[in-house]
DSSP file (Angstrom, degrees, kcal/mol; ACC not computed):
  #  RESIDUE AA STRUCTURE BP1 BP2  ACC     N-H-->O    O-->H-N    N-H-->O    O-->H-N    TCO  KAPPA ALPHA  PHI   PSI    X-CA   Y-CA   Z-CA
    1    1 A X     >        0   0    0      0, 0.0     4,-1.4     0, 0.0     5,-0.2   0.000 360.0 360.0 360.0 -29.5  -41.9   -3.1   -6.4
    2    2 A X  H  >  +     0   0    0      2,-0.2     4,-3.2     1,-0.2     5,-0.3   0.966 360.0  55.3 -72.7 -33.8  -40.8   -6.8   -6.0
    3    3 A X  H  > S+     0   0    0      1,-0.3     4,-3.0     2,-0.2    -1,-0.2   0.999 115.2  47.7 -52.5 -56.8  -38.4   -6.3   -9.7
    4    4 A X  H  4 S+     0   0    0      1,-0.3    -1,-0.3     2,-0.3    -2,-0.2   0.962 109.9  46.3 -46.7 -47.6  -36.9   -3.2   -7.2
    5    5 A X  H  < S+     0   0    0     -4,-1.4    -1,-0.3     1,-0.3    -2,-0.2   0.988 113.9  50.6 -77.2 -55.4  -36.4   -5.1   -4.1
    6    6 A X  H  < S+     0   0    0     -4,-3.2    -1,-0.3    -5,-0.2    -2,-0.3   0.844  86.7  95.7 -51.5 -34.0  -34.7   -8.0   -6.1
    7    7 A X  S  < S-     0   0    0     -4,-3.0    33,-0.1    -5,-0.3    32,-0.0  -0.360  72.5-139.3 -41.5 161.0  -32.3   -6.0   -8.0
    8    8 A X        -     0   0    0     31,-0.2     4,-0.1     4,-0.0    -1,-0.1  -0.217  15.6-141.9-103.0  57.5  -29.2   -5.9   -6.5
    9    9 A X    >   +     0   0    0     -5,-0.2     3,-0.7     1,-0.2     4,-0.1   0.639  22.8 178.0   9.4  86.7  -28.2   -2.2   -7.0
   10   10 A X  T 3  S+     0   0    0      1,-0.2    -1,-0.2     2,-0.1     3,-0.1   0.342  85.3  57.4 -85.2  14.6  -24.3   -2.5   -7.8
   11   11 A X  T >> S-     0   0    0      1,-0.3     4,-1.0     2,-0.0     3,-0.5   0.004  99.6-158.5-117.9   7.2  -24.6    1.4   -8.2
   12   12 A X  H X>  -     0   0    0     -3,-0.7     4,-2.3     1,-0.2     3,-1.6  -0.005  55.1 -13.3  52.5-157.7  -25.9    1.7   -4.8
   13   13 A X  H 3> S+     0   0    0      1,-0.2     4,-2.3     2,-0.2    -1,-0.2   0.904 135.6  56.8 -57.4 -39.9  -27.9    4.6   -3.7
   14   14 A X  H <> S+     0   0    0     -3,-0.5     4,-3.0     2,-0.2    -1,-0.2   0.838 108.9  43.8 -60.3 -26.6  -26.9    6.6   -6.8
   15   15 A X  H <X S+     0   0    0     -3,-1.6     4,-1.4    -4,-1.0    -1,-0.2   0.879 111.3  52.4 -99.7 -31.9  -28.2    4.0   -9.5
   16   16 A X  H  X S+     0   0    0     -4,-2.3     4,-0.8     2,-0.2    -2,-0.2   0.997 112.0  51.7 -57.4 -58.5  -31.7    3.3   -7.5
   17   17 A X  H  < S+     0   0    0     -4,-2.3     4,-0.7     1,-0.2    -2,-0.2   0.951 108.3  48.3 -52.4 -57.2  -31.8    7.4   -7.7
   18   18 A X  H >X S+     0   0    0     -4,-3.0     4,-3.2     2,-0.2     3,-1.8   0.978 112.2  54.9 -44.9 -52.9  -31.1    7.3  -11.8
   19   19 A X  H >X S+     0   0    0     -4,-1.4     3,-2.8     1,-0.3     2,-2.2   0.738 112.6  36.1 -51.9 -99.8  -34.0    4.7  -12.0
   20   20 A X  H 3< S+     0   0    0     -4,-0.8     4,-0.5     1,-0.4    -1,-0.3  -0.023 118.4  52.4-111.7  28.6  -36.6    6.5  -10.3
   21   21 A X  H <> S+     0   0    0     -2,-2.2     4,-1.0    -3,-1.8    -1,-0.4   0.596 108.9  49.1 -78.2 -45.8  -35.5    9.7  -11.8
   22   22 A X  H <X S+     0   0    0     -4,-3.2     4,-2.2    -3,-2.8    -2,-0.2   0.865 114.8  45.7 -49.7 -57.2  -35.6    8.2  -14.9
   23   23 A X  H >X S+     0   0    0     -4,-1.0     4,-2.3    -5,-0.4     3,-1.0   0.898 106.8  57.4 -16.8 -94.2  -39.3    6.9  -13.8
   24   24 A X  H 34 S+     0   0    0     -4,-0.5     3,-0.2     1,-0.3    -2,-0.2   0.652 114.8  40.9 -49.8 -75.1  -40.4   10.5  -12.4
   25   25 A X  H 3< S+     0   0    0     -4,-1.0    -1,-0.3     1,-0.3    -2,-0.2   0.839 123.7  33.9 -73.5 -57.8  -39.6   12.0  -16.2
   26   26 A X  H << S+     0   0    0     -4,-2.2    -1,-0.3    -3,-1.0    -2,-0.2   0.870  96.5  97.6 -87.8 -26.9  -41.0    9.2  -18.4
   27   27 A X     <  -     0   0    0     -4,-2.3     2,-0.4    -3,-0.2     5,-0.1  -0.204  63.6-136.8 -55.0 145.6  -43.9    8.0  -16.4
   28   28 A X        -     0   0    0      3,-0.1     2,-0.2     0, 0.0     3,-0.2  -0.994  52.7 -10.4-128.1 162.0  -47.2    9.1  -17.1
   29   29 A X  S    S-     0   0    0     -2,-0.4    -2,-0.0     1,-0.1     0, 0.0  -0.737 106.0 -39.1 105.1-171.3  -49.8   10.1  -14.9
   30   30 A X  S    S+     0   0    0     -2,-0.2     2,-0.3     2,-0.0    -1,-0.1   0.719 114.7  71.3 -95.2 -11.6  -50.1    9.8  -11.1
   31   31 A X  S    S-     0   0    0     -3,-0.2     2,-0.8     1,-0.1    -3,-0.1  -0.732  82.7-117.5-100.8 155.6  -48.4    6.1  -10.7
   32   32 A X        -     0   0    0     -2,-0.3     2,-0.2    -5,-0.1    -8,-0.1  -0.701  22.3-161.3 -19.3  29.8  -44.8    5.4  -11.3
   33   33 A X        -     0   0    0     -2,-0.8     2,-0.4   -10,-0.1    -6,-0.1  -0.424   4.5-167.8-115.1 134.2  -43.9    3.2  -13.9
   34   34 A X        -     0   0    0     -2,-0.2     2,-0.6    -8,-0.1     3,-0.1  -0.747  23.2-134.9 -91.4 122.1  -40.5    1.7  -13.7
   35   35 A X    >   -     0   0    0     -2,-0.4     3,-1.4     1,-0.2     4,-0.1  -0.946  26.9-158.0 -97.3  90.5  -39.4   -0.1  -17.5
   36   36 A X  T 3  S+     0   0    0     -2,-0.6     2,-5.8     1,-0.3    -1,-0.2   0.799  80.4  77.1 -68.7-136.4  -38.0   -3.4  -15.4
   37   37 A X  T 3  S+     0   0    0      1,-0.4    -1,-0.3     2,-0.1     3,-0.1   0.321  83.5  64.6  42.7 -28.3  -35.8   -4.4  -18.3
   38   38 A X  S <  S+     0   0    0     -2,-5.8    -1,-0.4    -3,-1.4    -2,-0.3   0.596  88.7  70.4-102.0 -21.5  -33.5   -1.6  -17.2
   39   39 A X        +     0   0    0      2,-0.1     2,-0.5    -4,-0.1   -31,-0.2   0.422  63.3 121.1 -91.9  28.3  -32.8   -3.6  -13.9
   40   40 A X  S    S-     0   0    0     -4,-0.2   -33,-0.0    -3,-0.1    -1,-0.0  -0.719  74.6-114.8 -83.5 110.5  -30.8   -6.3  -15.7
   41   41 A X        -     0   0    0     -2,-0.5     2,-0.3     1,-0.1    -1,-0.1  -0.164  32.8-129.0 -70.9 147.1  -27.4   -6.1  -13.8
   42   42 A X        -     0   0    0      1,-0.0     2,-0.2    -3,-0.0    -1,-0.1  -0.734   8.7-129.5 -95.3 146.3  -24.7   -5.1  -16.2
   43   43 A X        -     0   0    0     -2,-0.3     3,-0.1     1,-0.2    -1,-0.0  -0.658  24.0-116.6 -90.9 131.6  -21.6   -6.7  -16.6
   44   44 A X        -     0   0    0     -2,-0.2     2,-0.2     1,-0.1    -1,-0.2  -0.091  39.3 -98.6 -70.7-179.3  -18.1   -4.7  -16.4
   45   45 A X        -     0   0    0      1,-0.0     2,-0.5     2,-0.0    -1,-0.1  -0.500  33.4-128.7 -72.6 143.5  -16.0   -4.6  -19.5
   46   46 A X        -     0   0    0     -2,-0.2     2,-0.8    -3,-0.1    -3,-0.0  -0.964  19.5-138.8-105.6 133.5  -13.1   -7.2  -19.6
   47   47 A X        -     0   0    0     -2,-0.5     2,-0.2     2,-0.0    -3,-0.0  -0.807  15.6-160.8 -91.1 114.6  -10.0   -5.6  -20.4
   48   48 A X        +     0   0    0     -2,-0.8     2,-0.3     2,-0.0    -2,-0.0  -0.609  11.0 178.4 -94.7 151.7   -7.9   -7.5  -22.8
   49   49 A X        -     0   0    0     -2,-0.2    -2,-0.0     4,-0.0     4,-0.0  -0.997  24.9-143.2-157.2 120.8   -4.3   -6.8  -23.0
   50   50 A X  S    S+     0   0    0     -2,-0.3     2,-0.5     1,-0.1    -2,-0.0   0.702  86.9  51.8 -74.6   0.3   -1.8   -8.6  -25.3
   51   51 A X  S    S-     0   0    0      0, 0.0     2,-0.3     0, 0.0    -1,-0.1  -0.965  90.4-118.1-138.8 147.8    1.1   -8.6  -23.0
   52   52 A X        -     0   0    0     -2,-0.5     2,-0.4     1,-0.0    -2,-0.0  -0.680  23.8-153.3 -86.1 128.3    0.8   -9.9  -19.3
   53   53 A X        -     0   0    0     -2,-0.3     2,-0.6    -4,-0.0    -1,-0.0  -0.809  12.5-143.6-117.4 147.3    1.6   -6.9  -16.5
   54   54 A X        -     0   0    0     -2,-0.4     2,-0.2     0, 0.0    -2,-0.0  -0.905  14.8-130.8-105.4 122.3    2.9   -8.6  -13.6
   55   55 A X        -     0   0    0     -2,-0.6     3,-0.1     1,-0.1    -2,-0.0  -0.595  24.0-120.2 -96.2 147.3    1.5   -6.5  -10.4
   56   56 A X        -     0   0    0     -2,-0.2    -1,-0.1     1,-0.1     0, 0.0  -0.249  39.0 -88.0 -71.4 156.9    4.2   -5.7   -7.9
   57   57 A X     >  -     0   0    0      1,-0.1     4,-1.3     4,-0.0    -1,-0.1  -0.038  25.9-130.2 -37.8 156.6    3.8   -7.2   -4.2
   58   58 A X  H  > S+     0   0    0      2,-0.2     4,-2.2     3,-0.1    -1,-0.1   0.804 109.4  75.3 -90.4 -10.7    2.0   -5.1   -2.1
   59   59 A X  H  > S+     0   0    0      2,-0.2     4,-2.7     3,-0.2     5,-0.3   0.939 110.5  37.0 -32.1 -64.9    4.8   -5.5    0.5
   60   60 A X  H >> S+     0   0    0      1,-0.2     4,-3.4     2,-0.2     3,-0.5   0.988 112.2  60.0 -67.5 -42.0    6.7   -2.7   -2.5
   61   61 A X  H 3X S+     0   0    0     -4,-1.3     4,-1.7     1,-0.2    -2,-0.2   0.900 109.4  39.2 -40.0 -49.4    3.5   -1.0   -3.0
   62   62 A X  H 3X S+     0   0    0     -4,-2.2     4,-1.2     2,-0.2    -1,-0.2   0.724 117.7  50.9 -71.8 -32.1    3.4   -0.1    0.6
   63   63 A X  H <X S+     0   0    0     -4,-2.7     4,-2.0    -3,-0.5    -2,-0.2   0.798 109.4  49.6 -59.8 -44.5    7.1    0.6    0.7
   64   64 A X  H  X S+     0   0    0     -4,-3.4     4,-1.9     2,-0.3    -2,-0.2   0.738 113.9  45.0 -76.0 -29.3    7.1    2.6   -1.9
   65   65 A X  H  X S+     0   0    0     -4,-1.7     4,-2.7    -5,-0.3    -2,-0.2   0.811 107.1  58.7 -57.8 -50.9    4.4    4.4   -0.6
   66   66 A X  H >X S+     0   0    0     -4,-1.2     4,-1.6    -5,-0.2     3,-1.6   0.997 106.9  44.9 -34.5 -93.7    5.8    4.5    2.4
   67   67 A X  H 3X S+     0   0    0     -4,-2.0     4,-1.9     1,-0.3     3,-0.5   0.919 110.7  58.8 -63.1 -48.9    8.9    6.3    1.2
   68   68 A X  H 3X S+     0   0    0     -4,-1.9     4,-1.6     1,-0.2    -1,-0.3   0.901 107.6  42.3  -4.6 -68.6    6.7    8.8   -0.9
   69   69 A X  H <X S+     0   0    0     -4,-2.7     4,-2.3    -3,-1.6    -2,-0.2   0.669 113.6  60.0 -80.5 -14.6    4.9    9.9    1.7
   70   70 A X  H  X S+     0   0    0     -4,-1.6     4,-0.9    -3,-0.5    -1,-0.2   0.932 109.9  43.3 -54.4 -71.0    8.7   10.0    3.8
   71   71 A X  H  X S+     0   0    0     -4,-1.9     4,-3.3     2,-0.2     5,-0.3   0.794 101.6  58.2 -50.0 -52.6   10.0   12.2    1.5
   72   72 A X  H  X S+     0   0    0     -4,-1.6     4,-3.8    -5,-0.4     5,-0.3   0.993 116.2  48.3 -46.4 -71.6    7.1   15.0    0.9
   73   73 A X  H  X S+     0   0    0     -4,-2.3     4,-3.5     1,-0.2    -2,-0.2   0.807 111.2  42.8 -27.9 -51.6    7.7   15.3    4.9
   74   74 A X  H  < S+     0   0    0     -4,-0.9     5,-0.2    -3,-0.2    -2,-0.2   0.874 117.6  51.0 -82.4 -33.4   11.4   15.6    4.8
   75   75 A X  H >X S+     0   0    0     -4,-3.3     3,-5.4     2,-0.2     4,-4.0   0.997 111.8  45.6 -27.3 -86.9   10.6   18.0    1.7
   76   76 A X  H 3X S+     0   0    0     -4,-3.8     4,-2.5     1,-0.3     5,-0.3   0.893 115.2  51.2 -30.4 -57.1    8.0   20.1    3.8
   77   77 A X  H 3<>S+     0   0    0     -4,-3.5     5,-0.6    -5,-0.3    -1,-0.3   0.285 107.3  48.2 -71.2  17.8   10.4   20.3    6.7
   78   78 A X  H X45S+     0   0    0     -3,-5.4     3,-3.2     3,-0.2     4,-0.4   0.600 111.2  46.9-103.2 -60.1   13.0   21.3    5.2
   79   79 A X  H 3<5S+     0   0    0     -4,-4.0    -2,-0.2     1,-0.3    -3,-0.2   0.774 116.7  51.6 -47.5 -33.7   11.2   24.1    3.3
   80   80 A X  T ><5S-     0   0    0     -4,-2.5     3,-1.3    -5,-0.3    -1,-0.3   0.295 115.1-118.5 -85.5 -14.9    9.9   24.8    6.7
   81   81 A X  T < 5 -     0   0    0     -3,-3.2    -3,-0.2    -5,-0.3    -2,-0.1   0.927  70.0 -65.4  60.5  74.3   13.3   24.9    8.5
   82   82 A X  T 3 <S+     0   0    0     -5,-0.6    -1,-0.2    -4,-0.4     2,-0.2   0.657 103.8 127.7  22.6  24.5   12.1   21.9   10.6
   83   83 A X    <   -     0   0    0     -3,-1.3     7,-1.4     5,-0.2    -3,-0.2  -0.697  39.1-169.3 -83.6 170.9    9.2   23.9   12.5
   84   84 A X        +     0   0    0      5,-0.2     7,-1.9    -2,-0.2     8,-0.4   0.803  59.8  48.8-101.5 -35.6    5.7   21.9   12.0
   85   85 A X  S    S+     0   0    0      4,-0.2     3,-0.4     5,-0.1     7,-0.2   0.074  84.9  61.0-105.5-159.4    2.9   23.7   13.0
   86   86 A X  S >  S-     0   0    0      1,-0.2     3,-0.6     2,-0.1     5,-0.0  -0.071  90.6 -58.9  66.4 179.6    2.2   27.6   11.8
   87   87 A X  T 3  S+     0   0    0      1,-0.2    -1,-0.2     5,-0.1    -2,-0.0   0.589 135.0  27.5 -77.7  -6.2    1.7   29.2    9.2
   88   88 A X  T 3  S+     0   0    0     -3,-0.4    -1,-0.2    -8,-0.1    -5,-0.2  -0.339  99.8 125.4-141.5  35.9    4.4   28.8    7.3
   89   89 A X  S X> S-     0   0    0     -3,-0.6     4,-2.2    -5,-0.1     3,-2.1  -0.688  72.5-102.3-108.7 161.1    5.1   25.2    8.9
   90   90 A X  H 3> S+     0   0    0     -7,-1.4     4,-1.6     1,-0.4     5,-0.2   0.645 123.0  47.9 -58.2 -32.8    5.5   21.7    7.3
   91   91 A X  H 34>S+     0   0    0     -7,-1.9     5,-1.5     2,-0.3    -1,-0.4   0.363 111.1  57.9-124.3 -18.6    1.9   20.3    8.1
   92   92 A X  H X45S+     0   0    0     -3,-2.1     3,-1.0    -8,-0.4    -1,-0.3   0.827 107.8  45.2 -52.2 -52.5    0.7   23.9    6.5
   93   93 A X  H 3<5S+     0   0    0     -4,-2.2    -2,-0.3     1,-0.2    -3,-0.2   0.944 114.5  46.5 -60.5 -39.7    2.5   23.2    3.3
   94   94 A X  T 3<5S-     0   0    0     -4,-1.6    -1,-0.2    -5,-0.2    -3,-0.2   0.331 109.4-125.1 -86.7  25.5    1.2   19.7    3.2
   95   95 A X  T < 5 +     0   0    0     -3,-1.0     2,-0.3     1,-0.2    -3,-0.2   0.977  69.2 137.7  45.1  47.8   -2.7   21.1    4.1
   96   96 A X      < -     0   0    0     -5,-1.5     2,-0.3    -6,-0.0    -1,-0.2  -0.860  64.4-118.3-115.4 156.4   -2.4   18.6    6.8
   97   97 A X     >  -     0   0    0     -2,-0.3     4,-2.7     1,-0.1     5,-0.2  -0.600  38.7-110.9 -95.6 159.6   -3.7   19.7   10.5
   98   98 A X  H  > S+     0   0    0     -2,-0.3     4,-0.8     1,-0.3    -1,-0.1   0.738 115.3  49.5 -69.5 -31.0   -0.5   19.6   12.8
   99   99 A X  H >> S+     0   0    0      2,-0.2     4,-1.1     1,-0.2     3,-0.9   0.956 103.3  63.1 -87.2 -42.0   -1.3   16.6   15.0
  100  100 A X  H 34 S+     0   0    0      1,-0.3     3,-0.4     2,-0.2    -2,-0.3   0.865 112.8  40.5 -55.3 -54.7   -2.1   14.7   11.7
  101  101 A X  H >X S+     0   0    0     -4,-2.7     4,-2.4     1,-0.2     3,-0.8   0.777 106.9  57.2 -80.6  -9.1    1.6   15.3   11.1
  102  102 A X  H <X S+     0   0    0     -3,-0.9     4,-1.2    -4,-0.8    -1,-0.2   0.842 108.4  43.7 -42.8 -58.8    2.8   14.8   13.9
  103  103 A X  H 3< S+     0   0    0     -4,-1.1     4,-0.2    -3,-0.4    -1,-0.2   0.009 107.2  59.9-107.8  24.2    1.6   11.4   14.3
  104  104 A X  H <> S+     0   0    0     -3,-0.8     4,-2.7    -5,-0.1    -2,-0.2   0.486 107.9  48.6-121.0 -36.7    2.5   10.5   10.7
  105  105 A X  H  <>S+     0   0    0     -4,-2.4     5,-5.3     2,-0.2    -2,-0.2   0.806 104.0  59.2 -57.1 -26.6    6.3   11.3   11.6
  106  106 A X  T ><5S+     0   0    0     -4,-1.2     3,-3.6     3,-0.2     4,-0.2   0.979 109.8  44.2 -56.6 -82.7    6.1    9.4   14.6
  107  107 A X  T 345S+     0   0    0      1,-0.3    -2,-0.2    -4,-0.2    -3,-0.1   0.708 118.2  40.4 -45.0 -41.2    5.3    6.5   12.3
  108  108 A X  T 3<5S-     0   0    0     -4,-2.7    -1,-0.3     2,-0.1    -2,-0.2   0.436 111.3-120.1 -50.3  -9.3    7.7    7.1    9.9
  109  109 A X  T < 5 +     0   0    0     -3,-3.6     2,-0.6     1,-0.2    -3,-0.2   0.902  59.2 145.3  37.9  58.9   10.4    8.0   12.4
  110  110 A X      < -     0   0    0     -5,-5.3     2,-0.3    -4,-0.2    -1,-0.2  -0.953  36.1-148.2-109.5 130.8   11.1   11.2   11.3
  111  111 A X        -     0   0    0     -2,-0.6     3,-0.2     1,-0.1   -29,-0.0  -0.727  15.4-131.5 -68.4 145.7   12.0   14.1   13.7
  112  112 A X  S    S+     0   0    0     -2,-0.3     2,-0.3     1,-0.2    -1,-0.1   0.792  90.7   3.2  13.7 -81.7   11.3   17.8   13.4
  113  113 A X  S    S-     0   0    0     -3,-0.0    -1,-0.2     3,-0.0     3,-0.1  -0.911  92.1 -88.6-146.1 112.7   14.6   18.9   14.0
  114  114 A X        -     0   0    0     -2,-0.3     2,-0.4    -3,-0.2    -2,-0.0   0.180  40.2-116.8 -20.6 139.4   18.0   17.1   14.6
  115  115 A X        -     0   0    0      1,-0.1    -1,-0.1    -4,-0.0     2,-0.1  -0.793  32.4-120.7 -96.6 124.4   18.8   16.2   18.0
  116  116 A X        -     0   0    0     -2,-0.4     2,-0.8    -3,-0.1    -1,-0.1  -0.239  23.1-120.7 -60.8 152.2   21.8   18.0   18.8
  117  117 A X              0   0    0      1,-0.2    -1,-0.1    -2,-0.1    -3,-0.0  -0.650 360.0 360.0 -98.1 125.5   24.7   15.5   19.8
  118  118 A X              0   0    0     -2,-0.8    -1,-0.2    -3,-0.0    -2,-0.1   0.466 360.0 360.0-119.8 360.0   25.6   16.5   23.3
């Protein structure tokens, strides 16, 4: 029980459940028995690569994500004729619930439908 309590489970709740699944199966008899030896944390894999990838900022990651997510919208509304909500509205086409787009066009500063210039 002390091996258990020391471990420090880097599979979380799923890799303490394989352990004492594994247990349940192999044990015999009424007690437990746990093969300790399996709780020796594993190390990832290093991934070696011969050529150096340089990771963009996240300042572009975020822009570029950003502008993705800009575009799918301006997509949806378009396809939509600029309503949002319905059945055949933007924030249908993107499986999004209506206030969820709503308040992801507000951040983006997208409108609905052009303000006519009066």
């Amino acid at each position: 029980m002390s091996e258990l309590c020391r471990y420090p489970w880097p599979g979380n709740i799923r890799e303490l459940q394989n352990v004492i699944e594994r247990a349940v199966i192999l044990s015999r008899g009424p007690v437990l028995e746990i093969d300790t030896p399996d709780l020796k944390p594993h190390e990832a894999p290093r991934r070696t690569t011969d050529a150096k990838v340089q990771p963009l900022p996240l300042k572009n990651v975020r822009d570029a994500l950003q502008q993705a997510q800009r575009d799918e919208i301006l997509l949806a509304l378009r396809e939509a004729g600029g309503r949002v909500g319905g059945l055949e509205g933007a924030a249908a086409r993107l499986g999004l619930k209506r206030t969820t787009l709503i308040a992801r066009m507000k951040k983006l500063g997208i409108e609905s439908r052009p303000r006519s210039a009066a």
